[in-house]
DRENDO-1510 file (C-alpha; in Angstrom, 1 decimal, always signed):
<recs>
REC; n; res; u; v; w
REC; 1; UNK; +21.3; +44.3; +4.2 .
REC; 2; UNK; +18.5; +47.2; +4.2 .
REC; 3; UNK; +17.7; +46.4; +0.8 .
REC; 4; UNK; +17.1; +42.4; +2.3 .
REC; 5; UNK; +15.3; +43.2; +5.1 .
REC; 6; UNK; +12.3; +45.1; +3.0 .
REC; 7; UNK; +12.2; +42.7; +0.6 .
REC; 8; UNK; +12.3; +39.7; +3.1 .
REC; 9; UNK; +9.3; +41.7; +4.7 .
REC; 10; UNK; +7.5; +42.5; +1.5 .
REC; 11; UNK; +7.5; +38.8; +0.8 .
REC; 12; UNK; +6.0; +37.7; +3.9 .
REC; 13; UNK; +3.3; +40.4; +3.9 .
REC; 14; UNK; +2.5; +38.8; +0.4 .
REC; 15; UNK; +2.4; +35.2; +1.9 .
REC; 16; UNK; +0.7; +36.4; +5.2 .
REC; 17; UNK; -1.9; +37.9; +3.8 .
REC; 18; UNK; -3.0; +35.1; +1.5 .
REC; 19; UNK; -2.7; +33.1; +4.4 .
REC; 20; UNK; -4.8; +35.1; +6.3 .
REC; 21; UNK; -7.4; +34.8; +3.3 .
REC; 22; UNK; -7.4; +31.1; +3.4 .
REC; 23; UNK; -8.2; +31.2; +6.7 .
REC; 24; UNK; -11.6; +33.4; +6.1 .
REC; 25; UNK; -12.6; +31.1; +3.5 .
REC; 26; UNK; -11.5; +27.2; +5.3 .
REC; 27; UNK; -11.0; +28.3; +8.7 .
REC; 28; UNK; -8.2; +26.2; +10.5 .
REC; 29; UNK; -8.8; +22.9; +8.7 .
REC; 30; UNK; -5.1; +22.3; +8.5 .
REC; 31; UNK; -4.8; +21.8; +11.8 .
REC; 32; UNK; -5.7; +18.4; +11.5 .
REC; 33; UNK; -2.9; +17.6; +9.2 .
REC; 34; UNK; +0.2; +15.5; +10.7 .
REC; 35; UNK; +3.8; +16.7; +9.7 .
REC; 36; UNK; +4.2; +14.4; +7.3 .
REC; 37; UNK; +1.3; +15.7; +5.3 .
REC; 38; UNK; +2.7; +19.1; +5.3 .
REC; 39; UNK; +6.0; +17.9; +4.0 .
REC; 40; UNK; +4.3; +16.0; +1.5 .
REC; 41; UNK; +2.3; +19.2; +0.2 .
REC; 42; UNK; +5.5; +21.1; +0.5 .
REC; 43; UNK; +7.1; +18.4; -1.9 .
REC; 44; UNK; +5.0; +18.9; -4.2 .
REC; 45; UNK; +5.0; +22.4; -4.8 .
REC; 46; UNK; +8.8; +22.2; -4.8 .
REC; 47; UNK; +8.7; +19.3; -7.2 .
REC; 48; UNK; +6.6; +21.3; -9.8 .
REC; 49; UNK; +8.7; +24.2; -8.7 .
REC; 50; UNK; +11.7; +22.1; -10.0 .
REC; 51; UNK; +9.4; +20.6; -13.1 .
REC; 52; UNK; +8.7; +24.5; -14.4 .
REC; 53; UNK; +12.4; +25.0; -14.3 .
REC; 54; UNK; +13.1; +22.2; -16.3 .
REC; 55; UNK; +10.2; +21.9; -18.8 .
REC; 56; UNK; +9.9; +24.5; -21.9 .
REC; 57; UNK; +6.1; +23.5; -21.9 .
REC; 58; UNK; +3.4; +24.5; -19.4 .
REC; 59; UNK; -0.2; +22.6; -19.5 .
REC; 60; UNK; -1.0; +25.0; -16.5 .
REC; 61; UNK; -0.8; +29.1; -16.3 .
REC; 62; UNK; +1.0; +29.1; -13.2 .
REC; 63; UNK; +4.3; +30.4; -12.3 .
REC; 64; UNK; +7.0; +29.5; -10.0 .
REC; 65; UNK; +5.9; +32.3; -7.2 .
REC; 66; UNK; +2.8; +30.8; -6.1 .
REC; 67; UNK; +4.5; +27.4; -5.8 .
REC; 68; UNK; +7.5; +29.1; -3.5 .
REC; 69; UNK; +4.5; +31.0; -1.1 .
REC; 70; UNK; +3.2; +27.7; -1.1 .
REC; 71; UNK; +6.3; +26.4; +0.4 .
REC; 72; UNK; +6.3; +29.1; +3.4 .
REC; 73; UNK; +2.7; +29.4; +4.0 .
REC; 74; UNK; +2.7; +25.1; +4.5 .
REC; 75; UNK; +6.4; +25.0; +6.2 .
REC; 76; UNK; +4.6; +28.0; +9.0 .
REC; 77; UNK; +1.7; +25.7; +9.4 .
REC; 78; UNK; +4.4; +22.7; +9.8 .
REC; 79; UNK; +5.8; +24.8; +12.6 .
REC; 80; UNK; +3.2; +25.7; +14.4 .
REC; 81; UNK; +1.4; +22.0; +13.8 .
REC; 82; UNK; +5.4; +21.2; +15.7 .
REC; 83; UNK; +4.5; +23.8; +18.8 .
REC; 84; UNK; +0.8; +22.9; +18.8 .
REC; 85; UNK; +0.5; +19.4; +18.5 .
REC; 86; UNK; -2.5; +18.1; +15.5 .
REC; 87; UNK; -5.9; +17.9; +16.5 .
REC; 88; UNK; -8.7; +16.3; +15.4 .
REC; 89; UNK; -11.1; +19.6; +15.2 .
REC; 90; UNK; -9.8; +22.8; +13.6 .
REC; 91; UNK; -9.0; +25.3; +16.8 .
REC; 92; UNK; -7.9; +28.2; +16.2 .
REC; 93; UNK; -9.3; +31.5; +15.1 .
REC; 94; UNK; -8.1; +33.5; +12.7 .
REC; 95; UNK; -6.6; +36.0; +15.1 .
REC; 96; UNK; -4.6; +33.2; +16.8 .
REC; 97; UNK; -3.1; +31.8; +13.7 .
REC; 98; UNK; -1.9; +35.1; +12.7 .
REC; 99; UNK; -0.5; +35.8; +16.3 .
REC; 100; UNK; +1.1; +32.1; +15.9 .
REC; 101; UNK; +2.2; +32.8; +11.9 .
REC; 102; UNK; +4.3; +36.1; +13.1 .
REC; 103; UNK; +5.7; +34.3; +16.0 .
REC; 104; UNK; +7.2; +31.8; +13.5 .
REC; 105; UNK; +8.1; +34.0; +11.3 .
REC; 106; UNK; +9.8; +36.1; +13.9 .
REC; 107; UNK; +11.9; +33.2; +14.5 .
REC; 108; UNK; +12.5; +32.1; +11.0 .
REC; 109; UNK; +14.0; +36.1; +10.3 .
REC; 110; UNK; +16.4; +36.1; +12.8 .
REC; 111; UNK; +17.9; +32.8; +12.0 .
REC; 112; UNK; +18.2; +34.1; +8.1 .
REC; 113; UNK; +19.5; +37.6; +9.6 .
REC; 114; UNK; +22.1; +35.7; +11.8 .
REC; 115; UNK; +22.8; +33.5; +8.5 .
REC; 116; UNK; +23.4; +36.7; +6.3 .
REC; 117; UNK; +25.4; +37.5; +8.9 .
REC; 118; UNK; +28.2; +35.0; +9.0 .
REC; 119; UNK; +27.4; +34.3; +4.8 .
REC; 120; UNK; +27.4; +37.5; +3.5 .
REC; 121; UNK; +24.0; +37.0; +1.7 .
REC; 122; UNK; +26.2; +34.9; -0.8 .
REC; 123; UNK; +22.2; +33.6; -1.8 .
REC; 124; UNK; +22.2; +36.7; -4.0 .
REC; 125; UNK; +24.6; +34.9; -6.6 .
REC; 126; UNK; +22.2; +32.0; -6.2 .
REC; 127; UNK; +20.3; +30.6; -9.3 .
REC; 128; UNK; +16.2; +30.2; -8.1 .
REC; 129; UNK; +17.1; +26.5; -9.4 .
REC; 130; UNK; +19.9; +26.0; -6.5 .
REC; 131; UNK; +17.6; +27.3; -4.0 .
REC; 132; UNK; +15.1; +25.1; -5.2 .
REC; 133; UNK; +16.8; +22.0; -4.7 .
REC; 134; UNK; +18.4; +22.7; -1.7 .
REC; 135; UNK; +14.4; +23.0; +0.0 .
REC; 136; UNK; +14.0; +19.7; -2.0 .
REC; 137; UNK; +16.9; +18.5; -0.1 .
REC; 138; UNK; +15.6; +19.9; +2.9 .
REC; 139; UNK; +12.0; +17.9; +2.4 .
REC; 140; UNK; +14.2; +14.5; +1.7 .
REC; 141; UNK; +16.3; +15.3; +5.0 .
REC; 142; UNK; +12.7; +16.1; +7.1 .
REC; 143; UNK; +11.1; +12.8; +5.5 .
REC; 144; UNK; +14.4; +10.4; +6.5 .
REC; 145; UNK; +13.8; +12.2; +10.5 .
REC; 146; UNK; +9.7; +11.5; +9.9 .
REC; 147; UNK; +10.6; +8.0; +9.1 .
REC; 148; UNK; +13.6; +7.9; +12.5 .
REC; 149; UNK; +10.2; +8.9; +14.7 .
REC; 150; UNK; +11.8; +12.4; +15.1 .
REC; 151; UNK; +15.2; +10.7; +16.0 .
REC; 152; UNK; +18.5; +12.3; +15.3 .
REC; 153; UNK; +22.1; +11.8; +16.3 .
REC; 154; UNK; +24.0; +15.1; +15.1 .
REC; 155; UNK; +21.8; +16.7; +12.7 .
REC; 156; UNK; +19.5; +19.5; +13.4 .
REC; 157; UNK; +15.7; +19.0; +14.0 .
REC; 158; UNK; +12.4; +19.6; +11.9 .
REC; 159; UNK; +12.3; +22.7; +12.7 .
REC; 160; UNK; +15.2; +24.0; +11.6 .
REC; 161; UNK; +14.7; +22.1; +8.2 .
REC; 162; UNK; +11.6; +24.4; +7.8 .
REC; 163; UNK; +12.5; +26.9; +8.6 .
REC; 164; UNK; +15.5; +26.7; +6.0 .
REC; 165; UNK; +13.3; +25.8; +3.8 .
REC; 166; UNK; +11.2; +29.2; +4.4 .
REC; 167; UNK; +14.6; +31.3; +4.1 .
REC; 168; UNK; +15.6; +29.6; +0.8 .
REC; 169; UNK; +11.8; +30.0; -0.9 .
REC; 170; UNK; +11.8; +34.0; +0.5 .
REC; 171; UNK; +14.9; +34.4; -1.4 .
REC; 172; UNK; +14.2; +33.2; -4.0 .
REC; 173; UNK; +11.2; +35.3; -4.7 .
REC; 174; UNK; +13.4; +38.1; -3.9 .
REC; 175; UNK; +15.4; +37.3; -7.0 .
REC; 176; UNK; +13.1; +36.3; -9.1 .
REC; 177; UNK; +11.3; +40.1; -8.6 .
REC; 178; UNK; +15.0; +41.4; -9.4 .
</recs>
């Protein structure tokens, strides 16, 4: 579990501070974005994610990595667009979004340390192409509850869905730096 814990954190300092970059250059523009935005973008870097398994040729030099901190840099804003409500103007500094980033994150570490927990970290004998398609799974769960206005009857909310989603890209750039 040691060994999970520095790479979980490793990752997220990787995807924090590129986050933290964007927001020097664009500022808070995403603020404006409404969840279903931000689970379309996620989409699509799953999607190609799932296309770069599955395709022997690639038009564009990019690898699956950038796609999957992609995935947890857009599923944080999703959550905090969830605790903030969207606006029409950006509003927050950088300093706030970080404060809010960490907060999420926080949240998001526990829930994968009380997961590992009861699972064993049974994600380690994962393939990166499971993981994949359970986040795609996770995007066509969170589009069905966009499209019930937020509505459920027994299933967990949004929020959970991203943050699953989160979990399941962080592992797998764990293994596929192993």
């Amino acid at each position: 579990m040691q060994d999970t814990l520095k790479q979980y954190d490793a990752v997220i300092e990787e995807c924090s501070s590129l986050f933290i970059k964007k927001m020097a250059d664009y500022g808070a523009a995403w603020r404006i974005l409404r969840l279903p935005s931000l689970t379309d973008q996620i989409f699509i870097k799953a999607t190609r994610i799932r296309q770069l398994q599955e395709n022997d040729v690639r038009k564009v030099d990019e690898g699956e990595k950038p796609e999957f901190i992609g995935i947890i840099n857009y599923a944080i804003m999703a959550l905090i667009q969830l605790e903030k409500g969207v606006v029409d103007n950006p509003d927050l500094s950088t300093e706030q979004a970080d404060l809010l980033y960490k907060k999420h994150i926080k949240v998001t570490k526990d829930l994968m340390l009380n997961k590992n927990h009861d699972y064993g970290e049974a994600w380690r004998d994962m393939r990166v192409s499971s993981l994949t398609d359970l986040i795609l799974q996770k995007l066509l769960r969170v589009k069905q509850i966009e499209d019930n206005k937020g509505k459920t009857i027994v299933s967990e909310g949004i929020d959970a869905n991203y943050q699953d989603m989160i979990n399941y890209a962080i592992f797998a750039m764990i293994l596929l730096d192993s």
